[in-house]
C-alpha positions as a Python dict, from the first residue, in 0.01 Angstrom:
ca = {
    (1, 'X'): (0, 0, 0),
    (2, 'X'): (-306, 101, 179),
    (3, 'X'): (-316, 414, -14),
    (4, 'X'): (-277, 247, -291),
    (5, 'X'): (-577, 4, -209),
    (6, 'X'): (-792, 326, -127),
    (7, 'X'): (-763, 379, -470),
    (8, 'X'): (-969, 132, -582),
    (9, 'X'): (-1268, 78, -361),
    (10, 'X'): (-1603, -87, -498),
    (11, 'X'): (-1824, 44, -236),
    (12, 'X'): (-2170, 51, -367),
    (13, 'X'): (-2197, 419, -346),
    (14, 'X'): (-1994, 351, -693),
    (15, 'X'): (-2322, 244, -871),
    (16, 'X'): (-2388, 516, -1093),
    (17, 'X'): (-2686, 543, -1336),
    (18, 'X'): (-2814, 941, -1283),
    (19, 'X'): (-2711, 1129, -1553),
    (20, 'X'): (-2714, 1527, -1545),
    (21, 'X'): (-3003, 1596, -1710),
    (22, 'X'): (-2987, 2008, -1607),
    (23, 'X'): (-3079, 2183, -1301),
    (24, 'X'): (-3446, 2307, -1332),
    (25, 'X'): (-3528, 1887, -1394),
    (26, 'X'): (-3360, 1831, -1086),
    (27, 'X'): (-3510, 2152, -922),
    (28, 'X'): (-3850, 2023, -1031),
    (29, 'X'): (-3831, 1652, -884),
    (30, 'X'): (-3708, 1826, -509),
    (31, 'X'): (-4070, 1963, -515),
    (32, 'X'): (-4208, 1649, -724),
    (33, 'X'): (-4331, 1804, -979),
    (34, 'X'): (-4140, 1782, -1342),
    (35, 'X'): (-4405, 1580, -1568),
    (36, 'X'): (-4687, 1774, -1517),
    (37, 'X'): (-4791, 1555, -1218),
    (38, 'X'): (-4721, 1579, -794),
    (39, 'X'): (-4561, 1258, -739),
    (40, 'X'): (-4402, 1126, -1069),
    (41, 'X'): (-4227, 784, -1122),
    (42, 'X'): (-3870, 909, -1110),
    (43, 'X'): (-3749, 524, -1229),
    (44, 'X'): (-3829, 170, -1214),
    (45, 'X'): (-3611, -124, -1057),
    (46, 'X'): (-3719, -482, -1114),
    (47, 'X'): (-4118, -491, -1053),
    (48, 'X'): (-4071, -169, -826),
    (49, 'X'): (-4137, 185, -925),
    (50, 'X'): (-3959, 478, -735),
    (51, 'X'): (-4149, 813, -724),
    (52, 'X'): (-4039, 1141, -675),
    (53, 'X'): (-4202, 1107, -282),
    (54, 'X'): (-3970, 796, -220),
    (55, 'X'): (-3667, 993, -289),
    (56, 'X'): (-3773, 1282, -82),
    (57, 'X'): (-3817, 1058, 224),
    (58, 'X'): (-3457, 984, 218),
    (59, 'X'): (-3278, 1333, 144),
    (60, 'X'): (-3280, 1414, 519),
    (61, 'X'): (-3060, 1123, 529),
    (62, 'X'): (-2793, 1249, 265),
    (63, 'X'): (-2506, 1430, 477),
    (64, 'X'): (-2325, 1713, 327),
    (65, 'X'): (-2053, 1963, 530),
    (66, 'X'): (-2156, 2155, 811),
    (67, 'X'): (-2082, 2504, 631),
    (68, 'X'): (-2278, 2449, 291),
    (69, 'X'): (-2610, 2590, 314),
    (70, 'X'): (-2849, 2271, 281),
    (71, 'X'): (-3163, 2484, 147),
    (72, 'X'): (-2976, 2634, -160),
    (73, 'X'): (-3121, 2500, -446),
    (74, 'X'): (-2815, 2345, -616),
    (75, 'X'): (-2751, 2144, -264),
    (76, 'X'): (-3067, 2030, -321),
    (77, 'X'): (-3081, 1960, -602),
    (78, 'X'): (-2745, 1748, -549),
    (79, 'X'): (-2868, 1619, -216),
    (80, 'X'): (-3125, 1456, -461),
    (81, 'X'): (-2932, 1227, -666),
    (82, 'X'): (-2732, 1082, -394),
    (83, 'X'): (-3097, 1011, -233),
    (84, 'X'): (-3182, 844, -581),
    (85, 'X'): (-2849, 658, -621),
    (86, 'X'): (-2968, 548, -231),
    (87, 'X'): (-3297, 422, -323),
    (88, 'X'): (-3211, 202, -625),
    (89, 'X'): (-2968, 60, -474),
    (90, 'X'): (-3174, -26, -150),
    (91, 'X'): (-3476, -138, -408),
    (92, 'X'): (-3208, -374, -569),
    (93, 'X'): (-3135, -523, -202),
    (94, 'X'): (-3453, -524, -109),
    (95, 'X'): (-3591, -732, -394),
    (96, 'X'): (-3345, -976, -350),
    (97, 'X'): (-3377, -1044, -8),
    (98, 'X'): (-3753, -1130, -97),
    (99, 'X'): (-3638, -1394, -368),
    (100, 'X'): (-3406, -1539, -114),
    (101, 'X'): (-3722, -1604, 102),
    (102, 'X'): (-3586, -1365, 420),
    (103, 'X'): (-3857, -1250, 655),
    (104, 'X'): (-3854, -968, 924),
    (105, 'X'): (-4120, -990, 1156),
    (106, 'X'): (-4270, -660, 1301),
    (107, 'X'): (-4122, -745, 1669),
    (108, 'X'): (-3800, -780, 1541),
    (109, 'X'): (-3800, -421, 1395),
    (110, 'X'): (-3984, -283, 1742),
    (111, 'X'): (-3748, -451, 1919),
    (112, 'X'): (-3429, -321, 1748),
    (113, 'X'): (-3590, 35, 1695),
    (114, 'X'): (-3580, 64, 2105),
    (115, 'X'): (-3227, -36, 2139),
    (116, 'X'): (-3112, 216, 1943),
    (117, 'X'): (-2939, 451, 2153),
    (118, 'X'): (-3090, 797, 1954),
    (119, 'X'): (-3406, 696, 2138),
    (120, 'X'): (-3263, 613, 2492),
    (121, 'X'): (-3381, 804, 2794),
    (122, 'X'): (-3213, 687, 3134),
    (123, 'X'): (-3108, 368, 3001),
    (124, 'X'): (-3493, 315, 2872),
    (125, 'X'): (-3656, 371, 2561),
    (126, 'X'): (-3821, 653, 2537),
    (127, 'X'): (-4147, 735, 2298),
    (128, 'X'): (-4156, 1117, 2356),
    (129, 'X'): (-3808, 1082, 2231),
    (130, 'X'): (-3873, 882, 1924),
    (131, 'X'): (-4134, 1067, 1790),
    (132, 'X'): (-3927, 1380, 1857),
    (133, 'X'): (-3577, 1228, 1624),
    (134, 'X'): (-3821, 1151, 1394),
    (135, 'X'): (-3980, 1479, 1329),
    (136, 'X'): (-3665, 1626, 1312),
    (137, 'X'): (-3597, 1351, 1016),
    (138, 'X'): (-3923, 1435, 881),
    (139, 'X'): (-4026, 1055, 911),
    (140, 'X'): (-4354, 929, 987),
    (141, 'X'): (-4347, 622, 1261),
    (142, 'X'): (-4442, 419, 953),
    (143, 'X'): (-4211, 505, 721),
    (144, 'X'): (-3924, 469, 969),
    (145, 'X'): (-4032, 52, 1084),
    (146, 'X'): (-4054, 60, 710),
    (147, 'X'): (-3675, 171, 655),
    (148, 'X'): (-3555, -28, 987),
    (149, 'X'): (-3758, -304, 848),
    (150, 'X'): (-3566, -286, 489),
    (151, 'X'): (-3216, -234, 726),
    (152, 'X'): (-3282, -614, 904),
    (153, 'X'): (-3340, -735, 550),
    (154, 'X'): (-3039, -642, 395),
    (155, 'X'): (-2819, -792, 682),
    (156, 'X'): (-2903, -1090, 666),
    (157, 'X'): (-2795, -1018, 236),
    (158, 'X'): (-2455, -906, 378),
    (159, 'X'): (-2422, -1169, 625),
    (160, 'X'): (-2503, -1433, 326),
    (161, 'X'): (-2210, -1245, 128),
    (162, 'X'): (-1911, -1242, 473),
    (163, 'X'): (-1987, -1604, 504),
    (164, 'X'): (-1921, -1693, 145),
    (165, 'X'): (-1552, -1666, 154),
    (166, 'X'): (-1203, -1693, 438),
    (167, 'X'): (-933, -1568, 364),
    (168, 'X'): (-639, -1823, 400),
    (169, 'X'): (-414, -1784, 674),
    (170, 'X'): (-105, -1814, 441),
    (171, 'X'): (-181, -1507, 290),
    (172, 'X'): (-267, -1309, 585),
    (173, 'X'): (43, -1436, 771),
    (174, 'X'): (232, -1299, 421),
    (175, 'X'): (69, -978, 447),
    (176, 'X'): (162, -907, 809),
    (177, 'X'): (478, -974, 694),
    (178, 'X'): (505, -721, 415),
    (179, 'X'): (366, -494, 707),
    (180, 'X'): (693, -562, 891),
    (181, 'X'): (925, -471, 624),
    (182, 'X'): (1128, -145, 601),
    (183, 'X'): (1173, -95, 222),
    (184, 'X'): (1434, 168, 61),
    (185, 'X'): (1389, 257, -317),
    (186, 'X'): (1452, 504, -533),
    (187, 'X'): (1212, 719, -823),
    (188, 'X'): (1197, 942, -1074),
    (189, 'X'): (924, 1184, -1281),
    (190, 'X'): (956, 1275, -1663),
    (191, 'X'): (737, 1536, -1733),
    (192, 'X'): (599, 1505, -2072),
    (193, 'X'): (633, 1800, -2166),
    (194, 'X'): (1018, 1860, -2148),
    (195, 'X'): (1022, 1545, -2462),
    (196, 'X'): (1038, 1774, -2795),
    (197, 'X'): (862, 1577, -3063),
    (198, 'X'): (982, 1609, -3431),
    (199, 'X'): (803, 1763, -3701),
    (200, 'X'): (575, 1536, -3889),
    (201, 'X'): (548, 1535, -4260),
    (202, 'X'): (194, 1526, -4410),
    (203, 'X'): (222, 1193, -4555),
    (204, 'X'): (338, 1004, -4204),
    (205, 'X'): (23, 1206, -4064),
    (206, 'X'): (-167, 1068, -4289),
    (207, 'X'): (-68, 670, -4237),
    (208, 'X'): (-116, 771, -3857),
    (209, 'X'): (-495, 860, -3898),
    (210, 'X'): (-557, 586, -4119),
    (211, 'X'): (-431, 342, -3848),
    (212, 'X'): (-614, 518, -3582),
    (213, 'X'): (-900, 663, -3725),
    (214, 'X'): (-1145, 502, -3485),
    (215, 'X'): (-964, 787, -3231),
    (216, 'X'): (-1147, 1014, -3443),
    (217, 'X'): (-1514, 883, -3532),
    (218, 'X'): (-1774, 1116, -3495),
    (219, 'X'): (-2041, 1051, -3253),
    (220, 'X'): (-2388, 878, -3379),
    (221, 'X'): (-2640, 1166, -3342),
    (222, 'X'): (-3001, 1093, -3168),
    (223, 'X'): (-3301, 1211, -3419),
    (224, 'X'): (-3607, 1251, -3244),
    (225, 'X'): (-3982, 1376, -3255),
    (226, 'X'): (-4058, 1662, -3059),
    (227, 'X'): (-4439, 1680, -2953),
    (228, 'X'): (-4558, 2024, -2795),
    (229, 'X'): (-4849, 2037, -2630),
    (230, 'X'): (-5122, 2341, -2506),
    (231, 'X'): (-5028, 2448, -2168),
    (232, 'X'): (-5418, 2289, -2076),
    (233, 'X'): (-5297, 2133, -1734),
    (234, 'X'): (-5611, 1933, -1753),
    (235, 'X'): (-5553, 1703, -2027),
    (236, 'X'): (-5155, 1641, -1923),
    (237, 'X'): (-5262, 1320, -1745),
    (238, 'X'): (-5449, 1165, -2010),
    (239, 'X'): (-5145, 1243, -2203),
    (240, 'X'): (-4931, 1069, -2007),
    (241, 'X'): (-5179, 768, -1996),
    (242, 'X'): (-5176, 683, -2349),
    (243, 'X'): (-4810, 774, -2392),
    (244, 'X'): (-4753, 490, -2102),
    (245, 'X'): (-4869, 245, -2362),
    (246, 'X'): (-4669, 400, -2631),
    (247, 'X'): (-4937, 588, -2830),
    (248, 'X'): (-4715, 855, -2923),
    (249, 'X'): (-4875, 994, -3241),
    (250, 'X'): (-5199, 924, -3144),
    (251, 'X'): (-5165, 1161, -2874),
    (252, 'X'): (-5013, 1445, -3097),
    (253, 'X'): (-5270, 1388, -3312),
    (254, 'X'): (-5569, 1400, -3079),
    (255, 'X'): (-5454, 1712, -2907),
    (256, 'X'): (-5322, 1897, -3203),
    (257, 'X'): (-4996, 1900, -3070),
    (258, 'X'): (-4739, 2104, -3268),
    (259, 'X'): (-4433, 1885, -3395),
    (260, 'X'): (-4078, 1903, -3459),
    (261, 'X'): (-3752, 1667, -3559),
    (262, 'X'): (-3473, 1748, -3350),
    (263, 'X'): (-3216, 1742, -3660),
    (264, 'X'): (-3432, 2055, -3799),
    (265, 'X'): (-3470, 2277, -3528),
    (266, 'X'): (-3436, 2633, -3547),
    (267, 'X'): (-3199, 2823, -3306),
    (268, 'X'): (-3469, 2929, -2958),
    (269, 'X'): (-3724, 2743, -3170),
    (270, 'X'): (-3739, 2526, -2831),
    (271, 'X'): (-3620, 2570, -2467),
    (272, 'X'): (-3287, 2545, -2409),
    (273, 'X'): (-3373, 2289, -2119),
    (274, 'X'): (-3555, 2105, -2323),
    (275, 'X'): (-3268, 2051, -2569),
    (276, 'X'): (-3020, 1925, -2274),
    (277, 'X'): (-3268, 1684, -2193),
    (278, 'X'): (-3251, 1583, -2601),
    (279, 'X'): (-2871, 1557, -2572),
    (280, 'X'): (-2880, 1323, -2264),
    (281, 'X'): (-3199, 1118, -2252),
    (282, 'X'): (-3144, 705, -2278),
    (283, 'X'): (-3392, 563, -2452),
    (284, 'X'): (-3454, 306, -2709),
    (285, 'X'): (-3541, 359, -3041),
    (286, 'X'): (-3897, 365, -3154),
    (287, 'X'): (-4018, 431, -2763),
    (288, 'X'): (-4149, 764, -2578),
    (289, 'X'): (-4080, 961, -2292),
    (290, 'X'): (-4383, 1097, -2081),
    (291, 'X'): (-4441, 1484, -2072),
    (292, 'X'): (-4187, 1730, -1966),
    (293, 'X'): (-4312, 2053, -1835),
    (294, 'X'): (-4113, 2312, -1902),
    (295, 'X'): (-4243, 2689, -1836),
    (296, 'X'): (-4616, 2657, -1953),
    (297, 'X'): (-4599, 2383, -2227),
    (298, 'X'): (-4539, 2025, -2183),
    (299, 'X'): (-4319, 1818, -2473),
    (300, 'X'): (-4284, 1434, -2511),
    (301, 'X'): (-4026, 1311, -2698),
    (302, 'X'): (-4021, 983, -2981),
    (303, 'X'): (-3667, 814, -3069),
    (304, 'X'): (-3657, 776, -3465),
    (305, 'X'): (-3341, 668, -3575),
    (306, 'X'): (-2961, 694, -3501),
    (307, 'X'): (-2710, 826, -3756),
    (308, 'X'): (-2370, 751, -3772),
    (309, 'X'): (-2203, 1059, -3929),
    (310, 'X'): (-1953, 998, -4221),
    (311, 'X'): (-1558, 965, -4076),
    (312, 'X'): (-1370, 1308, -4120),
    (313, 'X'): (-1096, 1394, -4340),
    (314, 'X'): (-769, 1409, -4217),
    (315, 'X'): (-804, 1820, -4297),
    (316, 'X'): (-1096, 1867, -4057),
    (317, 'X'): (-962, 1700, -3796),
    (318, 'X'): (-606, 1758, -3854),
    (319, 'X'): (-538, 1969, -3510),
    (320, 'X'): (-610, 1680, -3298),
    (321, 'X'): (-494, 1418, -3508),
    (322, 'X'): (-131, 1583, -3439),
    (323, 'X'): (-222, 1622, -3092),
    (324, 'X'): (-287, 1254, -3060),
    (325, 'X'): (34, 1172, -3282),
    (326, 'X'): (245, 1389, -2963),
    (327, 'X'): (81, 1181, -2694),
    (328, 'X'): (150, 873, -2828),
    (329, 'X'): (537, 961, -2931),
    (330, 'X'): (630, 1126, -2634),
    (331, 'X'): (443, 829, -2444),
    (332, 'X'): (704, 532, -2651),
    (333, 'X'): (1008, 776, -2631),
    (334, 'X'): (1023, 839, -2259),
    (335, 'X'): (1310, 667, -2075),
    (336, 'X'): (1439, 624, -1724),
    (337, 'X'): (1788, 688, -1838),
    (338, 'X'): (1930, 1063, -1775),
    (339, 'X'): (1743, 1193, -1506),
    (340, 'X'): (1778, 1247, -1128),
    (341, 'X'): (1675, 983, -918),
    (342, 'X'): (1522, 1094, -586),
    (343, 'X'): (1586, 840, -279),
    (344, 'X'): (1336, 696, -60),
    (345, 'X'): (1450, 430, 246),
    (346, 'X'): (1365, 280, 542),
    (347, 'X'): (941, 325, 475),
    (348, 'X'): (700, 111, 628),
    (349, 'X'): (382, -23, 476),
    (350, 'X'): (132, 236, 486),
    (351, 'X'): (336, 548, 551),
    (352, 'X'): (401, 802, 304),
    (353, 'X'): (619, 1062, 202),
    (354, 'X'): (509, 1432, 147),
    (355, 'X'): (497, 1506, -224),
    (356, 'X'): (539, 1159, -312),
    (357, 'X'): (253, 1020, -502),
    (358, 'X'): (44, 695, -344),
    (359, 'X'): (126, 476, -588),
    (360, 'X'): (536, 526, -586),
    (361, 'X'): (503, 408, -238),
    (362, 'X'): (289, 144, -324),
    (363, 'X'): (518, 37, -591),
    (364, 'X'): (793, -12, -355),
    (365, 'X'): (618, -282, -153),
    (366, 'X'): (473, -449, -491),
    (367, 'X'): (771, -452, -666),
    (368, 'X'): (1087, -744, -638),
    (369, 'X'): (1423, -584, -537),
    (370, 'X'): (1613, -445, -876),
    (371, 'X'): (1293, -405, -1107),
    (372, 'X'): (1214, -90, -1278),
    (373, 'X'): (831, -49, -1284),
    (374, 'X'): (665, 272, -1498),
    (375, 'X'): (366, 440, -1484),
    (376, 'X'): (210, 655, -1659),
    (377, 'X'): (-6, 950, -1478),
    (378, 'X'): (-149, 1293, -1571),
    (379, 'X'): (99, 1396, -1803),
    (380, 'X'): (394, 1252, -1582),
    (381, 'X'): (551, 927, -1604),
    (382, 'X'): (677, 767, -1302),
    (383, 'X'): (977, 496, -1273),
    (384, 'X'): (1008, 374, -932),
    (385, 'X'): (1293, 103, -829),
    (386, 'X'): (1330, -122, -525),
    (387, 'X'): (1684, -150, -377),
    (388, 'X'): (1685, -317, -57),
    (389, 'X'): (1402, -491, 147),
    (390, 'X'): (1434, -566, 541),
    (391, 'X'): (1249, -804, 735),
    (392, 'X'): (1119, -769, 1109),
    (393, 'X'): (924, -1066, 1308),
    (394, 'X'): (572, -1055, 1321),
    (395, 'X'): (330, -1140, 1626),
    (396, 'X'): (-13, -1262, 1673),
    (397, 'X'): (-176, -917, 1664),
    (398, 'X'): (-32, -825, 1373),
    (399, 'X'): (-144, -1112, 1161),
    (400, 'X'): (-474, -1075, 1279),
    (401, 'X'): (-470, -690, 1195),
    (402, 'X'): (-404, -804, 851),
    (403, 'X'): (-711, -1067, 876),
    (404, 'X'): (-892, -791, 935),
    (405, 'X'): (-784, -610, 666),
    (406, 'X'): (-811, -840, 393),
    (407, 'X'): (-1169, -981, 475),
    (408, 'X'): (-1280, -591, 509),
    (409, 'X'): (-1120, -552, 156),
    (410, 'X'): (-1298, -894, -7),
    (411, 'X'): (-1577, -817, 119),
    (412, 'X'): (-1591, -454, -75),
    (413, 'X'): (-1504, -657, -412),
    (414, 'X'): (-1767, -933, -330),
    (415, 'X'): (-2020, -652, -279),
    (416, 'X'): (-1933, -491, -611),
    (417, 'X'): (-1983, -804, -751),
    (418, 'X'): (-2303, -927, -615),
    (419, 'X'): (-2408, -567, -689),
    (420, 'X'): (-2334, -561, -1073),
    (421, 'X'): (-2550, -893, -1079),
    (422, 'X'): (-2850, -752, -907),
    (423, 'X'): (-2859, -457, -1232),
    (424, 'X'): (-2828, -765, -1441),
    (425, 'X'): (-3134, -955, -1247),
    (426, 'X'): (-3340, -655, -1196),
    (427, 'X'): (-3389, -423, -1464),
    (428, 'X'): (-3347, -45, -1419),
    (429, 'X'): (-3466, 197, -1610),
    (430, 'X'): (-3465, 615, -1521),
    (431, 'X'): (-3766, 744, -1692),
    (432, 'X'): (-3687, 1067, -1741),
}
């Protein structure tokens, strides 16, 4: 069960909204500079904008294993992300705790920065000490009663969340209960690939993609202007300031910029980077990016359109429309019946079994005595099958333990929660 429940945390290191836009972008930001300027917004949450120098401050903060070399460029380079993931999602906080009217006043954060035990010396704080940690985290005294100052905020925004909800003592008392039980069972695998599936006649093909031909759809392809500018250095920031305020083709057109459609490219016409950016960039249509410099000449792009190509014919798809016609057969013809049955008894709540997958044993303290529950997983299916269930007694610390364990778990799902609002309240937007 607890392996089980592993499987589906909502921590907020789960908010994802980087998306790979290639390495020498991502090389470029480490050293802030990838739009032709030193410190460039990176992205913008609510009313704040995040610069390539606020994401920086934090990357001494990202951990990563003690024998990866932290100064190779694609550590870096990943060590950056996680620092940007970090930021927006302390922005989000941050801006909310304002709107809820919490304050922090500057003793507070003095007084909490000398308890901390990193800058202890003989039981006292020590200043020698804390400038010392912080050089080593390459903060500045302000930044760090900055970040401190941001850490008081956002638990008293945690606190607000624990003390919105108990959980009932009827259903921690049942828990600790299921904790007590020895369970026996029984399960069994069916590897897909031992079910032969018969040949299929063209016409039956054909009523198959018809029904699922959505399976099949082509992806809408992203048309956009290209605009590629001298490699002048001088004029990239007045560039940038009229494409700000969306004066796309007035800036072509002022500095002769040479243009392009993206559907009408030659092959090496453009860089190769620039054309994974192309492939990945979110934008809307009829808005600009700023300047990418790549090499020595700077692009912007311009969304035009989206085109939905026209649907396939069953002949130019037909490989994976028989592929998909397997998984689904083999996936309604596989059966419990006429296979070995491997035993499992006496387990405990949150012990395992070698070689036994999480969620078998999971299943077994789910599941009522005598039901046959399937799943399907990674080309396997699984049917697991409770046979007998014993109860033990329970005492006091045990149905505390499972308190415990519950409020730590609704308080993970509250958080994802609260979370997903804050994206819908404040606006985020990666500008790059």
């Amino acid at each position: 069960m607890q392996n089980q429940n592993g499987n589906k945390k909502y921590g907020i290191k789960n908010l994802i909204i980087w998306g790979i836009l290639g390495l020498f972008v991502l090389s470029g930001l480490v050293q802030g500079n990838v739009l032709g300027m030193r410190n460039p917004v990176i992205a913008q949450v609510g009313s704040q904008k995040i610069r390539a120098s606020d994401i920086r401050k934090y990357m001494n903060l990202i951990k990563v294993p003690d024998d990866v070399d932290r100064s190779s460029t694609q550590v870096q380079n990943y060590i950056f992300m996680k620092a940007l993931d970090l930021v927006i999602q302390r922005s989000l906080i941050t801006q909310e705790c304002r709107r809820l009217g919490f304050v922090i006043s500057d003793q507070k954060v003095i007084y909490t920065i000398k308890k901390q035990s990193q800058f202890q010396e003989n039981g006292e704080f020590s200043r020698t000490k804390f400038l010392s940690e912080l050089s080593k985290l390459g903060f500045s005294e302000m930044q760090y009663k900055s970040i401190q100052k941001e850490n008081l905020l956002h638990r008293q925004w945690f606190f607000l969340l624990e003390s919105a909800y108990a959980v009932p003592s009827k259903i921690s008392d049942y828990v600790a209960a299921a904790n007590a039980q020895k369970r026996s069972g029984r399960y069994v695998e069916v590897q897909h690939s031992q079910i032969k599936v018969p040949k299929v006649d063209q016409a039956e093909l054909a009523r198959f993609y018809k029904k699922n031909s959505d399976l099949f759809a082509p992806k809408k392809r992203k048309i956009f202007k290209i605009a590629e500018f001298s490699n002048d250095l001088k004029v990239v920031a007045k560039i940038n300031r009229m494409l700000a305020h969306g004066k796309f083709q007035e800036a072509a057109d002022k500095f002769e910029a040479k243009m392009y459609e993206s559907d009408r490219i030659l092959p090496g016409q453009l860089p190769d980077e620039l054309i994974r950016i192309i492939e990945v960039i979110n934008m809307q249509i009829g808005k600009n990016s700023q300047i990418f410099t790549i090499g020595k000449k700077h692009y912007a792009l311009y969304f035009i359109k989206e085109i939905q190509p026209k649907q396939p014919t069953l002949d130019q798809v037909e490989q994976q429309v028989r592929a998909e016609y397997n998984k689904q057969y083999i996936k309604s013809h596989i059966s419990e019946k006429g296979h070995g049955w491997i035993q499992l008894a006496d387990i405990r709540m949150g012990e395992n079994y070698l070689g036994v997958p999480d969620f078998v044993i999971g299943a077994l303290f789910l599941n009522k005595p005598g039901k046959v529950a399937r799943y399907d997983h990674d080309g396997v299916t699984y049917f697991v099958v409770v046979d007998k269930v014993v109860n033990e007694s329970v005492n006091e610390i045990q149905k505390k333990a499972a308190a415990d364990y519950l409020s730590a778990g609704i308080l993970n799902d509250v958080i994802f929660a609260a979370m997903n609002s804050l994206k819908i309240r404040y606006k985020i937007s990666v500008l790059i």
